[in-house]
Every structure is written in structure tokens, then in C-alpha cells.
C-alpha positions as CSV (number, residue, x, y, z in Angstrom):
1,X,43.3,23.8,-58.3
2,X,40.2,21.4,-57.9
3,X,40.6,18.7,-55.8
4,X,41.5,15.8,-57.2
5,X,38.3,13.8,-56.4
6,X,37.2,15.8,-58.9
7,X,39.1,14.3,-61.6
8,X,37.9,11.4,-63.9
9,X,40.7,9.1,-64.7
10,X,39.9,6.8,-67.0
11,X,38.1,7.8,-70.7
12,X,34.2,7.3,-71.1
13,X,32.2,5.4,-71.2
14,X,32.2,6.0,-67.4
15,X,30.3,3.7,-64.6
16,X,27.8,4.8,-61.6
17,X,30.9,5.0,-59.4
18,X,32.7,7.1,-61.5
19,X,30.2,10.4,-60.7
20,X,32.0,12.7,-58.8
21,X,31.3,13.9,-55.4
22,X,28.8,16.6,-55.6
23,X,26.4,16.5,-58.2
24,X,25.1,19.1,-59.8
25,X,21.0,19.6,-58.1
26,X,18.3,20.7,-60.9
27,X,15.7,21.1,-58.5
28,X,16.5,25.0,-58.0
29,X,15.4,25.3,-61.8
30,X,11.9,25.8,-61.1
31,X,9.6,28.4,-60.3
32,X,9.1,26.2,-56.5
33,X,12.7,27.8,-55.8
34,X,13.2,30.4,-58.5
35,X,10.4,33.4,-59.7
36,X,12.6,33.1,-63.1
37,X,14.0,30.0,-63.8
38,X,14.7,30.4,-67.6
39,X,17.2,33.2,-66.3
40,X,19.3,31.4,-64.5
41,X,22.9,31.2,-65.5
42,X,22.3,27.2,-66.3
43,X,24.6,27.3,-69.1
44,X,27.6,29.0,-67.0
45,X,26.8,26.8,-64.3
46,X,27.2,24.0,-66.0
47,X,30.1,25.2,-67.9
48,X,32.2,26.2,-64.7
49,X,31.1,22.6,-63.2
50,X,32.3,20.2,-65.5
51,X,35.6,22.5,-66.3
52,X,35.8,21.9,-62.4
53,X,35.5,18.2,-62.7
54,X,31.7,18.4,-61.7
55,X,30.4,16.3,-64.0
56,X,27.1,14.9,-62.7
57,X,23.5,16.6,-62.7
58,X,20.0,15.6,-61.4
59,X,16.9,16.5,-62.8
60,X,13.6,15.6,-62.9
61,X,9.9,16.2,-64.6
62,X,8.7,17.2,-61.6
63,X,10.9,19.9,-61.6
64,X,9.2,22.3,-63.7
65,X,11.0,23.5,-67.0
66,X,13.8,22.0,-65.5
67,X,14.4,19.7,-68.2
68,X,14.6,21.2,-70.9
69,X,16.8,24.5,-69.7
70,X,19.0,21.7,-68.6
71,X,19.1,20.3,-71.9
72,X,18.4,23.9,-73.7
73,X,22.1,24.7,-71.8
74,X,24.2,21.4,-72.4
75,X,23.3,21.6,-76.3
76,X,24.6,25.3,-76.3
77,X,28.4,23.6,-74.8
78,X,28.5,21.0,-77.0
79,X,30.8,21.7,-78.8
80,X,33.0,21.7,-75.4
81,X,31.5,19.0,-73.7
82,X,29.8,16.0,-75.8
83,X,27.6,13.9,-74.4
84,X,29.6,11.1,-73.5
85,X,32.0,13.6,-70.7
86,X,28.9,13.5,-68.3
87,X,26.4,12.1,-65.9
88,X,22.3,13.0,-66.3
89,X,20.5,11.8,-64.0
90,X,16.5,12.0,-63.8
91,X,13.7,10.6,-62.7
92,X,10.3,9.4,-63.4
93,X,6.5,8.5,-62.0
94,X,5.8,11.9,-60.2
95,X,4.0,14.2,-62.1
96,X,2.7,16.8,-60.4
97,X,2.4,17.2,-55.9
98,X,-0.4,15.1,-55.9
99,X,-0.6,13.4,-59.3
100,X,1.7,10.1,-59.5
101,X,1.5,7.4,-62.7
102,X,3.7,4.3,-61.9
103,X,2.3,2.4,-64.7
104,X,4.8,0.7,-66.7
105,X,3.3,2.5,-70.1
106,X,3.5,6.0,-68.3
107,X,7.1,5.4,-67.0
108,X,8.5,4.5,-70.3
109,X,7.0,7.3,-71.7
110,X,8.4,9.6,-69.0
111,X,11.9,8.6,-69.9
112,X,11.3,8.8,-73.5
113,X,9.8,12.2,-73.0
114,X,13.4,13.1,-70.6
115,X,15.7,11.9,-73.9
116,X,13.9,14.3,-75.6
117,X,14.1,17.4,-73.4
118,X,17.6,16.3,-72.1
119,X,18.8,16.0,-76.2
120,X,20.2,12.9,-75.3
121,X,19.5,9.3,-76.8
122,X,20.4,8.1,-73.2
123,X,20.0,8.7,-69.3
124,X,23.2,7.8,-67.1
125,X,20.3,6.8,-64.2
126,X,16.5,6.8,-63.8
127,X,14.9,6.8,-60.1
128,X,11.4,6.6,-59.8
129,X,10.3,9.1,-58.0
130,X,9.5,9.6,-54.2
131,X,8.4,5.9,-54.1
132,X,6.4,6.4,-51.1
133,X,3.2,8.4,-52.1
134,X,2.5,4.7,-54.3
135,X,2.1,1.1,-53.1
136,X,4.6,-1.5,-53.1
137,X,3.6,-3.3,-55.9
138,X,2.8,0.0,-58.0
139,X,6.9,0.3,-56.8
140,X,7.9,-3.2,-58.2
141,X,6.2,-2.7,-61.6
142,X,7.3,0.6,-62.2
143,X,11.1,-0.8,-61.7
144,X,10.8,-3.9,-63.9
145,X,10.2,-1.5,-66.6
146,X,13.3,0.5,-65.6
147,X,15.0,-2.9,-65.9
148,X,13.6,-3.3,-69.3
149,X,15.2,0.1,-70.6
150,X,18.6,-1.4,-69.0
151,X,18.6,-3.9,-70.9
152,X,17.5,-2.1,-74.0
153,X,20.4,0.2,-73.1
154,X,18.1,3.5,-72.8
155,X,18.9,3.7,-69.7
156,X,22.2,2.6,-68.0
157,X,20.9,2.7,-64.1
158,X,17.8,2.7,-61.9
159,X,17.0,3.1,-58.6
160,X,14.5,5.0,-56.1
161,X,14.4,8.1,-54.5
162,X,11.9,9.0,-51.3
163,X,12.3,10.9,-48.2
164,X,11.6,8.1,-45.8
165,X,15.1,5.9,-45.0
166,X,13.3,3.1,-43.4
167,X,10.7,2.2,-46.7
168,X,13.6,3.0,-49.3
169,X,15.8,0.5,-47.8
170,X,12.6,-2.2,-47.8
171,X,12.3,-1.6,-51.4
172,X,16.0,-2.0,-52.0
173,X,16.0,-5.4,-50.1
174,X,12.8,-6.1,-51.8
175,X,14.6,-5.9,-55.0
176,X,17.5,-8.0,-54.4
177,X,15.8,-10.8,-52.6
178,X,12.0,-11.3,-53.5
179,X,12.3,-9.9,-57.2
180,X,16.0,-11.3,-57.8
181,X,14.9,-12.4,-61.1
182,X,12.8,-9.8,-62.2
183,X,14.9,-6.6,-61.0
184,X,17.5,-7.5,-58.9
185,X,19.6,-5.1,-56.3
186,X,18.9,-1.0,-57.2
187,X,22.2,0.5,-58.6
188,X,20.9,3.9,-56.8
189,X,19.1,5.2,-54.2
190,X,18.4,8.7,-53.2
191,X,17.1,9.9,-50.0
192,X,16.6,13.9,-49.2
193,X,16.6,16.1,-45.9
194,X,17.8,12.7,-44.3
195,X,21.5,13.5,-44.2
196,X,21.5,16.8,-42.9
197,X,22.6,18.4,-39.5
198,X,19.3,18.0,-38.3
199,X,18.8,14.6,-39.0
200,X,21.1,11.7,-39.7
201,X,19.4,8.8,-40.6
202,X,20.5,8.4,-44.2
203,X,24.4,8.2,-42.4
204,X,23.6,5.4,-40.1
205,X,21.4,3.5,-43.1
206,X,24.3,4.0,-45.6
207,X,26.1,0.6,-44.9
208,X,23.2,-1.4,-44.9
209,X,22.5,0.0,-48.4
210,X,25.9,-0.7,-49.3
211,X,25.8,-4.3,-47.6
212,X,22.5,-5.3,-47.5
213,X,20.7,-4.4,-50.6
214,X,23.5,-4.5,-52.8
215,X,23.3,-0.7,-53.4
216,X,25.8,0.5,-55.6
217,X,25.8,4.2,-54.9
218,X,23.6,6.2,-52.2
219,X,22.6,9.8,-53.2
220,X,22.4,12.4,-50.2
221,X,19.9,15.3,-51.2
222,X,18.7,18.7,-49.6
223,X,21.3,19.1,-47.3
224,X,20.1,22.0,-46.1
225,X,16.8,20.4,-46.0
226,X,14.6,22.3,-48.2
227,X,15.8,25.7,-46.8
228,X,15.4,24.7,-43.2
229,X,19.0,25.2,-42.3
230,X,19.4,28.5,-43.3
231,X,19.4,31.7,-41.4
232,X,16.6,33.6,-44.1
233,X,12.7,32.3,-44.2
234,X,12.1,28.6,-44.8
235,X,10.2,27.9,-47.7
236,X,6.7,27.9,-47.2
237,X,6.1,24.8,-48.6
238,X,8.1,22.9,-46.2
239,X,6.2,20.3,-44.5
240,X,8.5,20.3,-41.6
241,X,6.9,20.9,-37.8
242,X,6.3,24.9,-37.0
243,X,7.9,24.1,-33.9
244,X,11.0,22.1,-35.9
245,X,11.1,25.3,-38.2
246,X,11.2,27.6,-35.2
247,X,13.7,26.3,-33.1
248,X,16.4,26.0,-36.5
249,X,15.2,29.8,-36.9
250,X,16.3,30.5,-33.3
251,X,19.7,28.5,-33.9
252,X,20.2,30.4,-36.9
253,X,20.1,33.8,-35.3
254,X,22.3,33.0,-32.8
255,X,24.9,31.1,-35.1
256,X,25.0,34.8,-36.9
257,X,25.1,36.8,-33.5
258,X,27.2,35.1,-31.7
259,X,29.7,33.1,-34.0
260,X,29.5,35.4,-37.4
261,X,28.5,31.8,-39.0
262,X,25.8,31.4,-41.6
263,X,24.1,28.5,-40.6
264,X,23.9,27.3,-44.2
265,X,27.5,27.2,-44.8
266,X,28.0,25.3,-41.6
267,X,25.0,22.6,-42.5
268,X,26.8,22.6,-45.9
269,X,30.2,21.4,-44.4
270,X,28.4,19.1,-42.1
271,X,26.7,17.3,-44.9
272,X,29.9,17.1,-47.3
273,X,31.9,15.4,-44.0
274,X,29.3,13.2,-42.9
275,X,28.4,11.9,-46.4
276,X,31.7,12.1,-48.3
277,X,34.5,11.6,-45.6
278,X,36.0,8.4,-44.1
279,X,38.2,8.6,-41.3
280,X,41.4,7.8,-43.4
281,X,43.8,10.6,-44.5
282,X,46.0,10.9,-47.3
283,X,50.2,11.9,-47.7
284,X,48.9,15.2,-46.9
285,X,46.7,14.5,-43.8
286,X,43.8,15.6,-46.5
287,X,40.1,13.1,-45.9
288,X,39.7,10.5,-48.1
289,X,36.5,10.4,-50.4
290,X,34.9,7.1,-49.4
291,X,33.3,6.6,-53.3
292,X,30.3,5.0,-52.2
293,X,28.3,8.6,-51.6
294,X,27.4,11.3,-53.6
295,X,25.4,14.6,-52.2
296,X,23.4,16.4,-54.8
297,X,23.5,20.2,-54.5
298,X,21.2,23.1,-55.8
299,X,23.2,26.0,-57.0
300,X,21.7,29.2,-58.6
301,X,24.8,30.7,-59.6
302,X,28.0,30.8,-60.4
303,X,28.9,32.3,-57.3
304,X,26.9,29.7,-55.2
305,X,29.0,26.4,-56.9
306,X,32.1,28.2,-55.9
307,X,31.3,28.1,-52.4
308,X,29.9,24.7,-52.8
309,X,33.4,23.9,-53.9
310,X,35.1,25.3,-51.4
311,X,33.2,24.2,-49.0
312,X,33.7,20.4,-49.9
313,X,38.0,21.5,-50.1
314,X,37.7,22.9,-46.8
315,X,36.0,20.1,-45.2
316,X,38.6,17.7,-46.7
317,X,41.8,20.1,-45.9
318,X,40.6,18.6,-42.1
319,X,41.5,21.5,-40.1
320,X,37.8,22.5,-38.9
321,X,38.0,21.6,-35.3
322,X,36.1,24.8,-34.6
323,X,33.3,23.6,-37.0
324,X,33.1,20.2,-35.1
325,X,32.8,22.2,-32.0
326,X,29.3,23.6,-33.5
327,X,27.9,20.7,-34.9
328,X,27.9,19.6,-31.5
329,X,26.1,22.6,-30.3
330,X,24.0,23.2,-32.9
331,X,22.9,19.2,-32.4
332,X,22.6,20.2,-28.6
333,X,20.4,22.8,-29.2
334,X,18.0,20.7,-31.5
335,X,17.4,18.6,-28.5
336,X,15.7,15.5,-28.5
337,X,12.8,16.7,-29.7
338,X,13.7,17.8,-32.9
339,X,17.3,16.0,-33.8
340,X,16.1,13.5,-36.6
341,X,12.8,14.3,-36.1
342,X,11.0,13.4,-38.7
343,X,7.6,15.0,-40.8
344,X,4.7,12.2,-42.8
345,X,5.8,11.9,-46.0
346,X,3.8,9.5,-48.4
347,X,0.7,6.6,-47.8
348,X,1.0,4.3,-45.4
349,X,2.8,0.8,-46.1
């Protein structure tokens, strides 16, 4: 039976704070993470999700064909799930690794271009995206045309993703205090490889978010950092420290070895407590979902959303003293050298 923070309550249309959970990650449909994207399982995926109560999925252009097999899958389950049952979430302004267009013509055009692919005539939330490769102003003007497809009800949220804590929380404050009138507090942000086992920042930034900037939801991605916390090969693009890489290598192994864990599966759990959980329990001594988070995941298959799913019901069953016990260690072993350690990511500010 799914858990019931899985299940929507109220009829559509739904709000930002009504997306479940976990979030269905469209990152892994692209030839960066896949040799064969167009045959994935998108479309049973997606259908197994939302039957689940998984109703949410992020995309983005930068993503590859992600797009459109995401959109190439939802119009094949129409008739199951219209448009109205679910979140899409995408992004705009990054183009290609190097190649970034925050003009306010180029954005509007981007989002256009995502109706298209998505076969939608309307995005749940924009982001632009990975704010910090731009400058702050680029940042500023980029948004006030997000604003202007909010009001023109194109788009129905907007907000900023990036990888480094610190910046994304200046832009959010940014927004609500110097632009009050033009943009106003972000409805989203979403951070990645911040909320992790290895590094924690985007946990002890969340209530100032939340507080601060007026935030309305904060969006944990790449929990498992990019394939870092995982016992096979990182990917080779990851910008991460060799040494960084090698000492979670060396954890890894010994996680496997000596415990029989899959470090993945741990880091998993980890993520889904700190992001998800208060410290309040229910009738049935079960966590509480706090609301105010959301972590994105990348599944490939069928068999990978299962576990996801599991995961998050094991974590909030709240009988996983044992895994507490090697957070610890595994957070030991990281050391201070490499707990929240950080890699350059963007131009500087």
C-alpha cells in the first residue's frame, strides 16, 4: 500500500505544495547517463509513478531528448492520466555545458519550446538554470521574464536551481527584498549534490529559505551526488576532487565487505530522512513528512522506482537505528577533509 504522503487529497488544480515527496528526476533520460535513452521504459515509469501517487517530474533542455520522451510517454497515458493529475517541472537558460542565453527573448522562447515538447499548454514550475555560470543581473532579468509568464498563466511557478547553497540563497533574498516589485520571493529553489551524505549544506540552509527568502518549496537533487555515492565507477564527468572520489570509493568497498550495504541504498535513505523527515511521529510512531521539501530522484526503471519507494517507507517506518549507526561512520570516515567539501562550480560573484 503506498504511503499516504503519497496521496493527493484535494481535486486539481493542485498548488507547489501539493507535489509529493519524491519527484520523479528526468536527468537520467540522456545519453550523459544513458547510451540509449529513447529505450528507456519512460512510459512505464511514469505509469507505475503516478499509480503510486508520484506525481511530479523534472526535466530540463539541457537534458538531451529528455523532453520530448518525457512528453512522447505522458501523451501515450493520456487517456489515464490527463494533464491536470500532475506536476512538470523544467527549466530554462542552459543550453548546452558551456553555452548559457539568459536573455529575456531566449528564455521565453525556451519555455515555449518545453510546451511544445512536454504537449502541454502549461509548465507547473520553471527554474532557470544553474544560475551561477551567469551574472547577477543576467539572474534578475532572466526571472522578471519568468514573472511575466506567471502572470500570463504559462507558467504557474519560477525559481532557480544551482549547485552552490550560499549564491542561490543571495538570489532568493535578492528577489524578495531588492526586486520586491519586479519579482518578488522565488516559489522554488533547487540545489543538487548539496543534500547528500557527503555534504549537508542544503539541510542546514533549508530554514533560511523557508524564513528568509520567502521560499515556498526547496528541491533536494542528486542525492547520490552525480554517482559519487555509489559502490561502481563515478561518472567521469564528475567535477568532484580525485581525492574526494577516492576516499567514497574506499568507503564504498568496505560498506560492501564488511556490512553487505550498497552504499547507494544507504546515501539514498540518508537523503530521504534528512530532507523529508521531522522529528514528529504519527499514531503509529511512523516520521512525519515536513511538506516544505521535495528530493528529485533519477530512476531508469521500473525496478529502480520500487526501491526508491521503499526506500522512502523504510526510512519513515523509523526502525533504522542500524542505518544511523553508519551514517555516522560513513561521515567519520569522510573526515574533515572531505565532509561538505565542496568542488568550483560557476563564475565568480
Amino acid at each position: 500500500m503506498p504511503s499516504k504522503d503519497f496521496t493527493l487529497t484535494k481535486n486539481p488544480p493542485y498548488d507547489l505544495t501539493d507535489i509529493p515527496p519524491l519527484v520523479i528526476g528526468g536527468a537520467v533520460f540522456n545519453t550523459q547517463y544513458s547510451e540509449d535513452p529513447e529505450s528507456m521504459p519512460i512510459r512505464d515509469i511514469l505509469r507505475v509513478a503516478f499509480s503510486k501517487g508520484l506525481v511530479a517530474l523534472d526535466t530540463s533542455p539541457y537534458y538531451g531528448k529528455s523532453e520530448e520522451l518525457i512528453g512522447n510517454a505522458l501523451s501515450q497515458i493520456s487517456d489515464e492520466w490527463p494533464r491536470e493529475k500532475y506536476f512538470i517541472c523544467t527549466k530554462a537558460g542552459r543550453i548546452r555545458l558551456n553555452d548559457f542565453d539568459y536573455s529575456r527573448d531566449l528564455v521565453r522562447k525556451s519555455v515555449l519550446r518545453s510546451l511544445q515538447r512536454l504537449r502541454t499548454s502549461y509548465l507547473d514550475l520553471v527554474y532557470l538554470h544553474d544560475i551561477e555560470f551567469v551574472s547577477e543581473q543576467q539572474t534578475y532579468e532572466a526571472l522578471k521574464e519568468l514573472v511575466a509568464l506567471k502572470k500570463e498563466g504559462v507558467i504557474r511557478n519560477f525559481g532557480v536551481t544551482g549547485y552552490p547553497v550560499d549564491y542561490l540563497l543571495k538570489i532568493a533574498m535578492g528577489s524578495k527584498n531588492e526586486y520586491a516589485g519586479e519579482i518578488g520571493p522565488l516559489d522554488a529553489i533547487l540545489s543538487y549534490s548539496n543534500g547528500c551524505l557527503q555534504n549537508t549544506k542544503l539541510f542546514e540552509a533549508h530554514d533560511r529559505f523557508m524564513m528568509e527568502a520567502g521560499v515556498r518549496k526547496v528541491f533536494n537533487g542528486s542525492i547520490l551526488s552525480m554517482s559519487l555515492l555509489r559502490s561502481g565507477k563515478t561518472h567521469d564527468f564528475h567535477p568532484a576532487p580525485l581525492a574526494l572520489k577516492g576516499t567514497c570509493d574506499q568507503i564504498s568497498q568496505r560498506l560492501l565487505e564488511q556490512d553487505q550495504v550498497e552504499l547507494a541504498e544507504l546515501a539514498t535513505k540518508y537523503a530521504i530522512e534528512k530532507s523529508l523527515f521531522t522529528s514528529k511521529t504519527d499514531e503509529e510512531n511512523r516520521l512525519v513528512w515536513n511538506k516544505a521539501c521535495s528530493v528529485v530522484l533519477g530512476v531508469s526503471s521500473v525496478e529502480e522506482l520500487t526501491s526508491a519507494i521503499q526506500g522512502y517507507e523504510h526510512v519513515q517506518a523509523n526502525n533504522n537505528s542500524n542505518d544511523h549507526q553508519l551514517y555516522e561512520r560513513v561521515q567519520r570516515e569522510l573526515g574533515p577533509e572531505h565532509l561538505n567539501e565542496t568542488w568550483p562550480s560557476g563564475i565568480d560573484h
